[in-house]
N, C-alpha and C positions, 0 to 999 in steps of 0.2 A: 126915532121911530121904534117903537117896540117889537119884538121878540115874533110876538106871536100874528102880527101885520104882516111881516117880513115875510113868515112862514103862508101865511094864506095865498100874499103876491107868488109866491116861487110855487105853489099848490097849482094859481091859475096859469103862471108861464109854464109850468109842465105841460097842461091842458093844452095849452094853445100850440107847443114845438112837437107835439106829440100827433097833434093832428095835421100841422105844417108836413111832416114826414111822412102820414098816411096819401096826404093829397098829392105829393109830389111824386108816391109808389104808384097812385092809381092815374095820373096824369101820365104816365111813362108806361104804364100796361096799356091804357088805351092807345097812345101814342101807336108800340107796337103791335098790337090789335086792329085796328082801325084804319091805320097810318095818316091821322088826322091829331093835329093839335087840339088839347081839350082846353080852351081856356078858359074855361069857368072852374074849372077844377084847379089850374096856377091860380086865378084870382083868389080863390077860398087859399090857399097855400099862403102867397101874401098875405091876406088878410090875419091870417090866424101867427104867420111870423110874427108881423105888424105887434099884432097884441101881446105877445108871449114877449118881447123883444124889448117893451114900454113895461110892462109888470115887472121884468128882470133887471130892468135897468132903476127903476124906483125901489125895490127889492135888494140888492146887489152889488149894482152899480153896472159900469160898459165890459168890464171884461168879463161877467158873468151871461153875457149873452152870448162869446165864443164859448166860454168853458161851460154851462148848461147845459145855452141852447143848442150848440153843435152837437153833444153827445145826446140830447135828446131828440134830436131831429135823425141823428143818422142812424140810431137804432131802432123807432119808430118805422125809417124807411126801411130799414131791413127784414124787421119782425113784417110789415105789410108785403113788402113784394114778394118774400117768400111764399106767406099766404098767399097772393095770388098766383104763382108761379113762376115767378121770372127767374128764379133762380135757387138754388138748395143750397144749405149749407148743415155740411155732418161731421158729428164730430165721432175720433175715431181711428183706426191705423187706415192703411191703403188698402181699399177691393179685395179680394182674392180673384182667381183666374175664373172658378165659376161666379161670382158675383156680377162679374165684367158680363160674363156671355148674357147673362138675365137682365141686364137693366136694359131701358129702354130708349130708344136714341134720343138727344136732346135735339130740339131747333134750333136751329140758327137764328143768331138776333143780330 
């Protein structure tokens, strides 16, 4: 297989674990939004693993779908739920004492 196949397959399994991760942030915001399962939103999650998963693996080969696709899956989901708010992550030392007094209380999840 050539070079530049190789390259286009692992172009579209990015695509596809990239969005696997988005779906799986926003299935888990509704979740706790809602307090209903979205399963149209896991089904798009599967589907788009599904394909990310068969590209990388004809790409690749199988251990290219732990070593990619996980780290593009879980960063995916991180960059999304942040966007949506489920959680913050800052980079940086610890608060100061006025910092603590101004921020704003988190909810509970």
């Amino acid at each position: 297989m050539t070079q530049g196949l190789r390259f286009v397959l692992l172009i579209f399994a990015l695509v596809g674990f990239a969005g696997t991760g988005a779906s799986l942030a926003v299935a888990r915001y509704r979740k706790l939004s809602d307090g209903e399962r979205d399963l149209g939103m896991m089904g798009v999650a599967v589907m788009l693993f599904i394909f990310g998963a068969l590209c990388t693996l004809i790409g690749a080969g199988f251990a290219g779908v732990f070593a990619f696709g996980g780290v593009v899956v879980w960063a995916s989901y991180l960059f999304m739920a942040q966007r949506l708010g489920l959680f913050r992550i800052e980079a940086g030392g610890p608060p100061s004492a006025e910092e603590e007094a101004t921020e704003e209380p988190r909810r509970a999840e």
